[in-house]
C-alpha positions in Angstrom: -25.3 37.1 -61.6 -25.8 41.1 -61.7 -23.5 42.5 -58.8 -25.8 43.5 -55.3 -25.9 47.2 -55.2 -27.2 49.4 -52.3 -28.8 52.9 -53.1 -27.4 55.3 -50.3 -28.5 59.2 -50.3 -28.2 58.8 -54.6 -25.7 57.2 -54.5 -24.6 53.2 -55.5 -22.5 52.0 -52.4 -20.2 49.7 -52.5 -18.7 51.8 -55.4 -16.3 50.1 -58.3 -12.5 50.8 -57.9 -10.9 52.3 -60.2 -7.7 54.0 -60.4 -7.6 58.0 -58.8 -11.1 56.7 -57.3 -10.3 58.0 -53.6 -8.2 60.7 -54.3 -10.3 63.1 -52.3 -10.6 61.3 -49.4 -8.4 62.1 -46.5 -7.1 59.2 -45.0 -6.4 59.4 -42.0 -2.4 58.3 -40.0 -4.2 55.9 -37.7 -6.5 53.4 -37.5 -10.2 55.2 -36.7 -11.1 55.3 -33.1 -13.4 52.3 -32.3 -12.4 50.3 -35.2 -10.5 46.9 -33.7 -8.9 44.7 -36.3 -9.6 41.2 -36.2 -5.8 40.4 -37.7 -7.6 38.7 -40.6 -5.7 41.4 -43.3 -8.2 41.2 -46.4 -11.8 41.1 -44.2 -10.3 44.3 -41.9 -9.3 46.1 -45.2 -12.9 45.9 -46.2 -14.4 47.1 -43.0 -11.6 49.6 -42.9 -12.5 50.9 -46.4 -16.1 51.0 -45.3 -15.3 53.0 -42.5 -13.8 55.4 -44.3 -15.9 55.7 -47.3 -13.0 54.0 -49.8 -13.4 51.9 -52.1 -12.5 48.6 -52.3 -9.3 47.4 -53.9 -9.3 44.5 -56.3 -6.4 42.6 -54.2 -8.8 42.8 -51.1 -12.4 41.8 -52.2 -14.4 38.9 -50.8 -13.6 35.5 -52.8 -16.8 34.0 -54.1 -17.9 30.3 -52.1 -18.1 27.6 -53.7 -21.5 25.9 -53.1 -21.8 22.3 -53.3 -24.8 21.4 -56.3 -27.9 20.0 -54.0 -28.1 16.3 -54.8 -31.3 15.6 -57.0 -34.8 13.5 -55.9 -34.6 11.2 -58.5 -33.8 7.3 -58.0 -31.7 6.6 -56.1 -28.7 4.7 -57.4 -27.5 1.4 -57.7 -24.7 2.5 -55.3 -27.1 4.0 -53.5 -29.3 1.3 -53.2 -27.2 -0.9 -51.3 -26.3 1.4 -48.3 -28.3 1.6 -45.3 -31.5 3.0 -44.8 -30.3 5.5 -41.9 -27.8 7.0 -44.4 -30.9 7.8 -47.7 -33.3 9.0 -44.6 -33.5 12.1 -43.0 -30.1 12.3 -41.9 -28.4 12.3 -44.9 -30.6 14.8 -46.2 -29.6 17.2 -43.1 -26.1 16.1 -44.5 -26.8 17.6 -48.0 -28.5 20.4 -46.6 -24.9 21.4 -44.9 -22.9 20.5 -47.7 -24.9 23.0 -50.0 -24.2 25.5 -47.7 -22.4 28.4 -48.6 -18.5 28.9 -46.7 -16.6 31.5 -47.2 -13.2 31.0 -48.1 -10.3 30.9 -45.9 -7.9 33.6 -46.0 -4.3 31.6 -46.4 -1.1 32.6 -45.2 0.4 33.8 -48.8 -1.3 36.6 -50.4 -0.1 37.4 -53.7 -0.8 40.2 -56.3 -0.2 39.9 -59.5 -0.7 43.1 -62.1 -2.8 45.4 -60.4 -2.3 48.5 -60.4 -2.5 50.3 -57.1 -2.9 53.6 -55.7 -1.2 55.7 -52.7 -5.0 55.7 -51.1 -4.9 51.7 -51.0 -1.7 51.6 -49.5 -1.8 54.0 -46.7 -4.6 52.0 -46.0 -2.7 48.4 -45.9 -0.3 50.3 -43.8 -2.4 51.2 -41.3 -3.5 47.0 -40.7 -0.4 45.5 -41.6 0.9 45.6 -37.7 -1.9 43.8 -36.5 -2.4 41.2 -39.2 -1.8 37.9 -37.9 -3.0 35.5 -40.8 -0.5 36.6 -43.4 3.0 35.3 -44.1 4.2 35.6 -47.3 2.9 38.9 -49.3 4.0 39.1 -53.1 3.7 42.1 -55.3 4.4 41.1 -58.9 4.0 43.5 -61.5 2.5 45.9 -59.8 4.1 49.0 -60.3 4.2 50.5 -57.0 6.2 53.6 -57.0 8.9 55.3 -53.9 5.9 56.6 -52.0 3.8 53.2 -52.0 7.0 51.5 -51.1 7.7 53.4 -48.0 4.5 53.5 -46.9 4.7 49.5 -46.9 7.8 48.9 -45.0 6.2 51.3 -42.2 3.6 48.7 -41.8 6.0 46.2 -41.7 6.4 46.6 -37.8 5.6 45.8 -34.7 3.6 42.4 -34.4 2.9 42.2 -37.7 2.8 38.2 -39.1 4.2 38.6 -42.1 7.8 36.9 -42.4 8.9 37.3 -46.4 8.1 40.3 -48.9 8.4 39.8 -52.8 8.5 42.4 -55.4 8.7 41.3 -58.8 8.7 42.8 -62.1 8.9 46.1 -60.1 10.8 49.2 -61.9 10.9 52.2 -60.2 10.8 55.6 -61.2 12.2 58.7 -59.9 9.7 61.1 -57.2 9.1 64.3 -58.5 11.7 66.4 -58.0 11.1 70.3 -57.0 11.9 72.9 -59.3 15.2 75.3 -58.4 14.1 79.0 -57.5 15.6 79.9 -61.3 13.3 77.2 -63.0 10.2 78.5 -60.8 10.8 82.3 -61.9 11.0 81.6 -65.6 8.0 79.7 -65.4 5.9 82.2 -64.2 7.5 85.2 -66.1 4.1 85.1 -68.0 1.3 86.0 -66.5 -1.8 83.1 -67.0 -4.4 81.8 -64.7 -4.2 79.7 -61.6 -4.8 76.6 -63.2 -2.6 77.1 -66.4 0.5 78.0 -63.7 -0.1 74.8 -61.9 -0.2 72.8 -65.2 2.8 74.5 -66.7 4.9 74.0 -63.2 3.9 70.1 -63.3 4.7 70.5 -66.7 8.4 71.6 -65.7 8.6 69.0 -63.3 8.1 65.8 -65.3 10.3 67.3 -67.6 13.0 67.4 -65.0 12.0 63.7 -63.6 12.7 62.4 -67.5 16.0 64.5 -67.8 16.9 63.0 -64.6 15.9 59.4 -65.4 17.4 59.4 -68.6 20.6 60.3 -66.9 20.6 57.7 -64.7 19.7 55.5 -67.2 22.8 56.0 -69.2 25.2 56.8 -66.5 24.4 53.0 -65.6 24.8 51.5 -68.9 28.1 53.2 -69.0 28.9 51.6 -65.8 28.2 48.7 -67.4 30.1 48.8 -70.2 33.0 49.8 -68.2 32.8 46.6 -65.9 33.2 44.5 -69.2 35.8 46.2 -71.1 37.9 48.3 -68.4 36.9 51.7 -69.9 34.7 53.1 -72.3 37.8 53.4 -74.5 38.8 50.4 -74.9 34.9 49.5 -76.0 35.0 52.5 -78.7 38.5 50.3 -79.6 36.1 46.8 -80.2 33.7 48.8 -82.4 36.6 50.5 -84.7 38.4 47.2 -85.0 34.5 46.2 -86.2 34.8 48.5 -88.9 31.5 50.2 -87.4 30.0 52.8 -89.4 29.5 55.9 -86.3 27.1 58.0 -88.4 25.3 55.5 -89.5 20.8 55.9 -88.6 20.4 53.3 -86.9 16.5 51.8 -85.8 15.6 49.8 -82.8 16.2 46.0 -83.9 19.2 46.7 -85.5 20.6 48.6 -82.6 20.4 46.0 -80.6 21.9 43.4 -82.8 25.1 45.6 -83.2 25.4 46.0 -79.6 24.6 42.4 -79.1 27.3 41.0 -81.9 30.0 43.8 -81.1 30.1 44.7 -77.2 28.4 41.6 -75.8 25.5 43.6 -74.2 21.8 43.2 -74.6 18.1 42.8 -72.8 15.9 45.3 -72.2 18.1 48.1 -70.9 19.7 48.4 -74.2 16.3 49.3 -75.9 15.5 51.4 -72.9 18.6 53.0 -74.0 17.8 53.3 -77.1 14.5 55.2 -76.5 16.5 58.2 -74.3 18.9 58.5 -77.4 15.7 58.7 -79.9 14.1 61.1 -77.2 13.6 64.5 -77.1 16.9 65.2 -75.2 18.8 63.9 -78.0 16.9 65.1 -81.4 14.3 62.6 -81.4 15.5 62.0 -84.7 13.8 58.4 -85.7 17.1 56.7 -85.2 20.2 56.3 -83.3 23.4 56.7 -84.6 26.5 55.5 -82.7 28.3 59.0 -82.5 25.3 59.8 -80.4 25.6 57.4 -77.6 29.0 58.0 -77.5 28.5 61.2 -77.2 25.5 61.1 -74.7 27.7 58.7 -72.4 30.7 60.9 -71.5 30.5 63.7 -69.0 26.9 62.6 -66.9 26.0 63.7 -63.5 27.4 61.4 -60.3 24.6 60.0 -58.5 24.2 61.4 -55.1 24.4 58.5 -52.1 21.0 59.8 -50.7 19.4 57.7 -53.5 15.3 58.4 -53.3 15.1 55.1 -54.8 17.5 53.2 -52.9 15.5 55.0 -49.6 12.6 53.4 -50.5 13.9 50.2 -50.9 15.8 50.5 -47.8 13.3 50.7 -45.7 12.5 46.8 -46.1 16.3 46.4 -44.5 15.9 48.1 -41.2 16.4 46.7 -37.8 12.9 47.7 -36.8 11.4 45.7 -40.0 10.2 42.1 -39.4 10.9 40.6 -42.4 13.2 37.7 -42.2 12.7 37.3 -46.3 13.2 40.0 -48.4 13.3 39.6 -52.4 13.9 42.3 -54.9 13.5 40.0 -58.4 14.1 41.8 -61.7 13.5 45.7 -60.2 16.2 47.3 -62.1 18.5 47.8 -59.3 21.7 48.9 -59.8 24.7 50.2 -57.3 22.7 53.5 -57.1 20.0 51.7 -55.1 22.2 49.6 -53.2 24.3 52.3 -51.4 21.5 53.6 -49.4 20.6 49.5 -49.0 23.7 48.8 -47.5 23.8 51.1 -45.4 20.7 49.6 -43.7 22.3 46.1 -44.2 25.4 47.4 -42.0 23.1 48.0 -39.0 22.6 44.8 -38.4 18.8 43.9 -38.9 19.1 40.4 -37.3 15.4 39.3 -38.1 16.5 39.1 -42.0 17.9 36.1 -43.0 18.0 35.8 -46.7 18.0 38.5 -49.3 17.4 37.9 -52.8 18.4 40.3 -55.8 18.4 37.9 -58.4 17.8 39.5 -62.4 18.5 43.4 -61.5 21.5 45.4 -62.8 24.3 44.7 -59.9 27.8 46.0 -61.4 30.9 45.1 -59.6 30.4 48.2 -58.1 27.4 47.1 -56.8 29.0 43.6 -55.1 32.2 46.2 -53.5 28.6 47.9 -51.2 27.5 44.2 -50.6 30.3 43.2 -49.4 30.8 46.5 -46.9 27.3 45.4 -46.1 28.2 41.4 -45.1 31.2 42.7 -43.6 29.2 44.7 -40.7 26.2 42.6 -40.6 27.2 38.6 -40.1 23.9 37.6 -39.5 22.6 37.0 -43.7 22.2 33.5 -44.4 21.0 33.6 -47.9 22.5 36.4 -50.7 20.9 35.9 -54.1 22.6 37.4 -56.8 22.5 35.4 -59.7 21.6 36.7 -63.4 23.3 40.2 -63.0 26.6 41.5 -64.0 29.4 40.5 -61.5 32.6 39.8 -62.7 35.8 37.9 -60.9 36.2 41.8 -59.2 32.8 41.9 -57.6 33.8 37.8 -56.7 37.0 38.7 -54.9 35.1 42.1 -53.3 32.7 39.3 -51.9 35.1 37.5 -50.8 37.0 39.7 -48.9 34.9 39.9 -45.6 35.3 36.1 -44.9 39.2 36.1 -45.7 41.4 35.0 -42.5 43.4 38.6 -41.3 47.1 38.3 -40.5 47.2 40.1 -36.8 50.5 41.1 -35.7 52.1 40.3 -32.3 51.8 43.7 -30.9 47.6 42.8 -31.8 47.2 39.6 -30.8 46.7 40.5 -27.1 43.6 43.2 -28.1 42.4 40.1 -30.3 42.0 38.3 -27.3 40.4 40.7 -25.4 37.9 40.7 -28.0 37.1 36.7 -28.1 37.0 36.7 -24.8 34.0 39.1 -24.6 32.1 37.5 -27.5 32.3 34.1 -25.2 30.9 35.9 -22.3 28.0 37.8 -24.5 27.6 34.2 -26.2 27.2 32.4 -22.5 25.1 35.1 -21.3 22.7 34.7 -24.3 22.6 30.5 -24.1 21.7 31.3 -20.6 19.2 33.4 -21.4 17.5 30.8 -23.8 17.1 27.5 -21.1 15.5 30.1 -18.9 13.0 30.6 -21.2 12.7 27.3 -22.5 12.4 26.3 -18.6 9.7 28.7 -17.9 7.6 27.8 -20.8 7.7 31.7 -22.3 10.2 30.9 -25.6 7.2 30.1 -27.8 4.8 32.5 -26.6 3.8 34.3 -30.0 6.3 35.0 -32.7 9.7 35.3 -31.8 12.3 37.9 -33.2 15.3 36.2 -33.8 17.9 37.7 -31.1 21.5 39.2 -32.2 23.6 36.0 -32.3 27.2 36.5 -30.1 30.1 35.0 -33.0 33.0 34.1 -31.5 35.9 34.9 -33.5 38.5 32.4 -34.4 42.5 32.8 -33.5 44.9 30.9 -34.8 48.5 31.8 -33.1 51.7 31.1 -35.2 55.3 32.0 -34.5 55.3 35.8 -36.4 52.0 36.8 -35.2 48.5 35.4 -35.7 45.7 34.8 -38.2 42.4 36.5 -37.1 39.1 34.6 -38.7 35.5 36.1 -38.3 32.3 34.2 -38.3 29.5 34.5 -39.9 26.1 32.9 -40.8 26.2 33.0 -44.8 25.2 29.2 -45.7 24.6 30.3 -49.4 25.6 32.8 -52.0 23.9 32.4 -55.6 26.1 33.9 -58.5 24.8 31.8 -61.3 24.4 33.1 -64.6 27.1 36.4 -64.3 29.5 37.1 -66.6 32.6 35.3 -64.1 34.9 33.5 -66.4 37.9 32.9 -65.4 38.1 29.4 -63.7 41.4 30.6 -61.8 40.2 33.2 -59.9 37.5 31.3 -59.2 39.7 28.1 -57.5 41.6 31.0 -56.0 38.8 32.2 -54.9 37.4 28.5 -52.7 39.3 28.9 -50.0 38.0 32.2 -49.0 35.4 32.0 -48.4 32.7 31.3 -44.8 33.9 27.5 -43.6 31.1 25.3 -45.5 29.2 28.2 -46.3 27.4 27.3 -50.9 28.6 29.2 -53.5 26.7 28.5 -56.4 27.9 29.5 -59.7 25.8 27.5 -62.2 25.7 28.6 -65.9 28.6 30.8 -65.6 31.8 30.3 -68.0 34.2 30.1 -65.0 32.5 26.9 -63.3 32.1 25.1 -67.3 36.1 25.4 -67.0 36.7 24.5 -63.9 34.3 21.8 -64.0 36.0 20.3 -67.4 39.5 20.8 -65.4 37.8 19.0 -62.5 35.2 16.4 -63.0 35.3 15.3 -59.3 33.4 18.8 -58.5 30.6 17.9 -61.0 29.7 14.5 -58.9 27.7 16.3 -56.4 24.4 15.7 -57.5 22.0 15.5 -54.3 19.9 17.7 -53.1 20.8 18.6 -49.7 18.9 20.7 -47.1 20.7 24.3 -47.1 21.8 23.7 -43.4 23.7 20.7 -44.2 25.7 22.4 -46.6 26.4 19.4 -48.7 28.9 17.7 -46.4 29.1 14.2 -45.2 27.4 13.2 -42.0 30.5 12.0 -40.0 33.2 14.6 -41.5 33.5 18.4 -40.6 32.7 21.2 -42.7 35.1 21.7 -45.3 37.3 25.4 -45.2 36.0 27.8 -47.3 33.4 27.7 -50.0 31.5 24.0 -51.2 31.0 25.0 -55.0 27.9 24.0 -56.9 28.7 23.9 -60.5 26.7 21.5 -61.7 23.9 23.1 -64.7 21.0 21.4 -63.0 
């Protein structure tokens, strides 16, 4: 069927979207006066485009209805013979009339997007409805390469009354924003005098020069990081590959690259390609290979990161207490500890409406689990941490850890202590109060809720030298599968603490395949509980410290 076309002043309206397409339009910071959203997000994007002369995005466009095939006049069937005359009449023609009728589809509560490739036009447009959408709960992004700019204009739409309760990105590497040339860099680009428009495409020029410098640094400064985390120094790594008898000088290409770093150092996936390409790049030569001198060479003295990530900031925003995203899930983005400082330092001010967050396939170094776990020590209110398939080690385990350990007090502290308990229970009282007023009045359901900070009441256990201090906290689960943990010690060091009851699953690493051949007993668990229940029996208390999942399945 050709595609309905209207002829407007010239000009063929609705027009085709295509990447850059409403780059001249101004869009404007708030909704147009006069335009009311309906809080059905994909119908008001289209009335909001046509209001402002956009074009429509992919993601957004009317579904097609299905229409039910008129039955035909011929005879009627033996089936059909048999049935009663009022139903082959003119009723059940009426009948086939409606069925034939077109519907349009309704719009569900999970809207996902999967490879399209958006522009910063479309999204300060989704921005704009986002607050009032009220049909939408779970919005997925995969593949979609959305950039620092598209992100942050998201997570300001994420507010107010918005619907929407869980966020996924997917398959979603970011790239550095462009960064502005030094006063130095500007002068020696304009030394020479050229047109307008040759100045503006040598200064743009200059600065994706400096965005790939800068990548590439970061880039490498992470695999170094990496390497680091699994041999204790880069020295003792340039030790495995001369006990190897590796050849440093020798060309190396892309295949065989990897398998050296794969067979000698244990390391491989896409960021060792990625790091191959910055070697084979023009900051290195760009010679057609790679030799191992090279990368040694290219990974000692890089920049520090600064903690103002731009990445991380963008990211971040999805963390904040004004967000109201109670799910939030980062899958294979690339991050690393550069993007989780600025990340945890939103975590720490306790956003209570987020309840699980889920990093599972980035680049998280031990490094990266010591921020997470400032981050959980701050904000007690998390109830899901995915980490699994990254590269935490028994450190970044014990840095976990450490929040939920018990604290000795001394005796001198244990009066302060008490102090303290005794004005969570009051804040705790006040807010269970709070709640059977509502729930008396009829007003706790009205519309969505936020959920409200929860009051934990520490725990204080007295002894004869002093006292041991335990804090709360509503972690139920914490996913480490499939990191490089293997020792099975520090992990059965590690049981006990952890939250009272709380999952730690640690499936496919080399640490729970020990511990579960030195203990079959913790392999026997094999039902599927619901994540509140935390696995325990229905007449016994939870059990102190972490219920490990081992089993492969």
């Amino acid at each position: 069927m050709a595609r309905k076309e209207v002829a407007m002043e010239g000009k063929i309206w609705p027009p085709v979207w295509v990447y850059g397409i409403n780059d001249h339009l101004d869009i404007p910071s708030e909704l147009p006066p006069g335009f009311e959203p309906s809080g059905l997000l994909c119908a008001d994007f289209r009335k909001l485009c046509a209001t402002v002369n956009a074009a429509t995005h992919p993601a957004f466009r009317a579904k097609l209805a299905r229409r039910v095939k008129e039955p035909s006049k011929s005879l009627p069937s033996p089936h059909e013979a048999r049935r009663r005359p009022s139903l082959l009449g003119k009723n059940a023609h009426d009948i086939s009339l409606s069925l034939s009728e077109e519907k349009p589809p309704k719009e569900g509560p999970n809207l996902a997007v999967k490879s399209f490739l958006f522009d910063r036009a479309t999204m300060s447009l989704l921005s704009l409805l986002l607050p009032s959408v009220q049909n939408v709960k779970v919005l997925c992004f995969s593949d979609c390469n959305l950039d620092c700019e598209m992100l942050r204009l998201l997570s300001s739409g994420l507010v107010s009354h918005c619907s929407v309760e869980s966020l996924q990105i997917e398959w979603n590497s970011l790239d550095l924003p462009l960064p502005t040339l030094e006063e130095e860099d500007q002068q020696e680009e304009e030394e020479n005098e050229v047109p307008a428009f040759d100045k503006a495409s040598s200064l743009l020029e200059a600065r994706e020069r400096k965005r790939y410098t800068m990548q590439s640094d970061r880039l490498l400064l992470n695999f170094r990081e990496w390497l680091e985390s699994r041999f204790q120094g880069l020295e003792a790594a340039w030790r495995v590959l001369d006990l190897a008898g590796v050849d440093w000088d020798a060309k190396l290409q892309a295949p065989d690259f990897h398998v050296l770093l794969y067979e000698k150092l244990g390391v491989s996936g896409q960021q060792v390609l990625e790091v191959f390409e910055v070697l084979d790049g023009p900051d290195y030569g760009a010679d057609g290979g790679v030799t191992m001198e090279v990368m040694r060479e290219a990974l000692q003295g890089l920049p520090e990161i600064g903690e103002d990530d731009p990445l991380g900031l963008s990211l971040a925003g999805f963390l904040e207490p004004s967000s109201v995203l109670e799910c939030v899930s980062f899958r294979a983005c690339a991050i690393s500890r550069f993007e989780l400082g600025p990340m945890s330092t939103a975590l720490a001010k306790c956003p209570w409406q987020l309840r699980a967050l889920n990093l599972w396939d980035n680049r998280i170094c031990d490094k990266g689990a010591e921020l997470l776990a400032f981050a959980l020590d701050a904000y007690r209110g998390l109830e899901y941490l995915g980490l699994g398939r990254n590269r935490i080690t028994e450190q970044g385990l014990r840095a976990l850890c450490q929040p939920f350990q018990p604290c000795p007090l001394a005796l001198e502290e244990v009066p302060a202590a008490k102090e303290r308990i005794s004005k969570q229970q009051a804040a705790a009282k006040a807010v269970a109060e709070a709640k059977e007023k509502a729930q008396a009045q009829g007003t706790e359901f009205s519309g969505r809720q936020r959920r409200a900070s929860v009051p934990l009441v520490d725990e204080l256990e007295e002894r004869e030298e002093g006292a041991v201090l335990r804090k709360l906290s509503e972690l139920r689960c914490l996913v480490l599968s499939e990191n490089p943990i293997k020792s099975a010690d520090v992990l059965e060091a590690c049981q006990s603490l952890g939250p009272r009851g709380a999952d730690l699953v640690l499936r496919g690493t080399a640490a729970a395949a020990e511990l579960g051949a030195r203990r079959p007993e913790l392999l026997r668990e094999k039902e599927r509980k619901p994540l509140l229940n935390l696995g325990h029996a229905k007449d016994s208390g939870p059990a102190e410290g972490w219920v490990l999942r081992l089993n492969p399945y």
